[in-house]
TORGU-610098 format. One line per field, with one value per residue (C-alpha): residue number from 1; residue in three letters; x, y, z. Coordinates in Angstrom, 3 decimals, decimal comma, m for minus. Example, Ala and Ser with C-alpha at 12.3 -4.5 7.8 and 13.67 -1.06 7.14 Angstrom:
BEGIN
mivo (1:2)
tordren (Ala:Ser)
px (12,300:13,670)
py (m4,500:m1,060)
pz (7,800:7,140)
This chain:
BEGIN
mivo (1:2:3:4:5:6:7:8:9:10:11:12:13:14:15:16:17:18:19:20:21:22:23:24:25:26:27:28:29:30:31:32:33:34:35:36:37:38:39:40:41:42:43:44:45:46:47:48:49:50:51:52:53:54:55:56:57:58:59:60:61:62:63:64:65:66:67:68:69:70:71:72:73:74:75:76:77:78:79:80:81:82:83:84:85:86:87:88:89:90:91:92:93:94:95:96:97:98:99)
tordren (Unk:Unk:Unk:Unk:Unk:Unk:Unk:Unk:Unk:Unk:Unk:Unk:Unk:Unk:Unk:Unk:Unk:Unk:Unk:Unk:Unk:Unk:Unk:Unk:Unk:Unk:Unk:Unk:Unk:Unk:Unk:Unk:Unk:Unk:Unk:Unk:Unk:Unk:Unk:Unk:Unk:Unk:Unk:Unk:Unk:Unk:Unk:Unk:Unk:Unk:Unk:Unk:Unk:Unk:Unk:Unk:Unk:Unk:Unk:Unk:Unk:Unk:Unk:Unk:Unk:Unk:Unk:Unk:Unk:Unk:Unk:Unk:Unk:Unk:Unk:Unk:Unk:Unk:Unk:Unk:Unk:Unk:Unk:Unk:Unk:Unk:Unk:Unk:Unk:Unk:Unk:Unk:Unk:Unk:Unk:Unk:Unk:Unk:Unk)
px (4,635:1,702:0,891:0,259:3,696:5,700:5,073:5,294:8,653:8,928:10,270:9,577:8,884:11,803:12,214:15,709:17,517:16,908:19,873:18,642:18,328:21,901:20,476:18,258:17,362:18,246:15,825:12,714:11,342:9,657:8,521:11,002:12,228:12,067:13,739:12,784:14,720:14,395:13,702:13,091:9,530:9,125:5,881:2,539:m0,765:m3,395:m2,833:0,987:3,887:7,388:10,276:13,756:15,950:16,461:15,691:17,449:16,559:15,601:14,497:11,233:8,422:5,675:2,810:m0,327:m3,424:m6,762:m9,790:m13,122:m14,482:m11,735:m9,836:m5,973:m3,851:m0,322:1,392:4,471:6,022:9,409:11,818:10,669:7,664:7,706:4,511:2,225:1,376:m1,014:m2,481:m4,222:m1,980:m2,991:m1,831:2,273:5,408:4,608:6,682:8,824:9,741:11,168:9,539)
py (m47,948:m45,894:m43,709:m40,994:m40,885:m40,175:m36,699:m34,769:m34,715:m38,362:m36,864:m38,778:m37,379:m39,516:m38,486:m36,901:m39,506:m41,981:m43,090:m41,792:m38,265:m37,844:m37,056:m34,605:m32,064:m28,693:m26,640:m28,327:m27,267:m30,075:m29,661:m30,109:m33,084:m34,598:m33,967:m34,683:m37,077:m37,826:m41,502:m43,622:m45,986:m48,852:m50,463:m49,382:m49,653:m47,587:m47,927:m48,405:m47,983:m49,734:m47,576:m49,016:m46,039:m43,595:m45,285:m47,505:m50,322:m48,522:m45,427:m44,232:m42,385:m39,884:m39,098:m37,296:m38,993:m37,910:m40,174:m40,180:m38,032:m35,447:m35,834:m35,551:m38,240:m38,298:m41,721:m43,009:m46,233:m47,493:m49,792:m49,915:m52,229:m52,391:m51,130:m48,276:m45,753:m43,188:m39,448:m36,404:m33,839:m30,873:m32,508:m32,062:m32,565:m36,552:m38,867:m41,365:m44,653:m48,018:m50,914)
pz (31,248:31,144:27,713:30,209:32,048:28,712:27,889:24,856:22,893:24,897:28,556:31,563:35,370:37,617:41,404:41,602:43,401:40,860:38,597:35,451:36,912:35,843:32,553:33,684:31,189:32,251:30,486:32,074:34,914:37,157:40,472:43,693:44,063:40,380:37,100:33,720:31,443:27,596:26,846:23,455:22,852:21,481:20,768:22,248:22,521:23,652:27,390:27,381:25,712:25,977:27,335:25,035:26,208:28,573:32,267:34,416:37,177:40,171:38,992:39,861:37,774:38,407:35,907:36,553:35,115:34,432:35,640:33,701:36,290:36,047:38,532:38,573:40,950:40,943:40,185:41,385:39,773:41,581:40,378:37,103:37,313:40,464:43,278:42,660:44,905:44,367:46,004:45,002:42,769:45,031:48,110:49,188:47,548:46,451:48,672:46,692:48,085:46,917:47,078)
């Protein structure tokens, strides 16, 4: 997974109707439609790192990442591994979907 979709004190972004958002944490607040969940890494590198705990097949992931020129997009990953979509973090709500 991306270094950028872990965030700090190793929470990822998951769309609310994926199975791990059972273990949402409650004291996070993430925008409509997603919930934050705590996960475990493994090894990494300086572009990815390797999710061990903490997400399950079929769960899908947002992250916003910064380009060199500065500008945000909002990153959707489904099925763990699975197809990337991608759109501008000031447009609506992001639209999750399955490949």
């Amino acid at each position: 997974m991306p270094n950028s979709a872990v965030g700090r004190g190793n929470v990822v972004l998951v769309s609310s109707d994926s199975p791990s958002a059972v273990n949402a944490l409650p004291d996070m607040n993430a925008p409509e439609g997603f919930v934050y969940v705590s996960v475990k890494t493994g090894i990494s590198d300086d572009d990815y790192v390797q999710i061990t705990e903490g997400l399950q097949e079929g769960d899908t992931i947002s992250y916003i990442e910064q380009s060199a020129a500065g500008n945000s997009w909002m990153n959707m990953f489904g099925g763990m591994g699975g197809e990337t979509s991608s759109q501008p973090s000031g447009s609506q709500r992001p639209q999750s979907g399955r490949p």
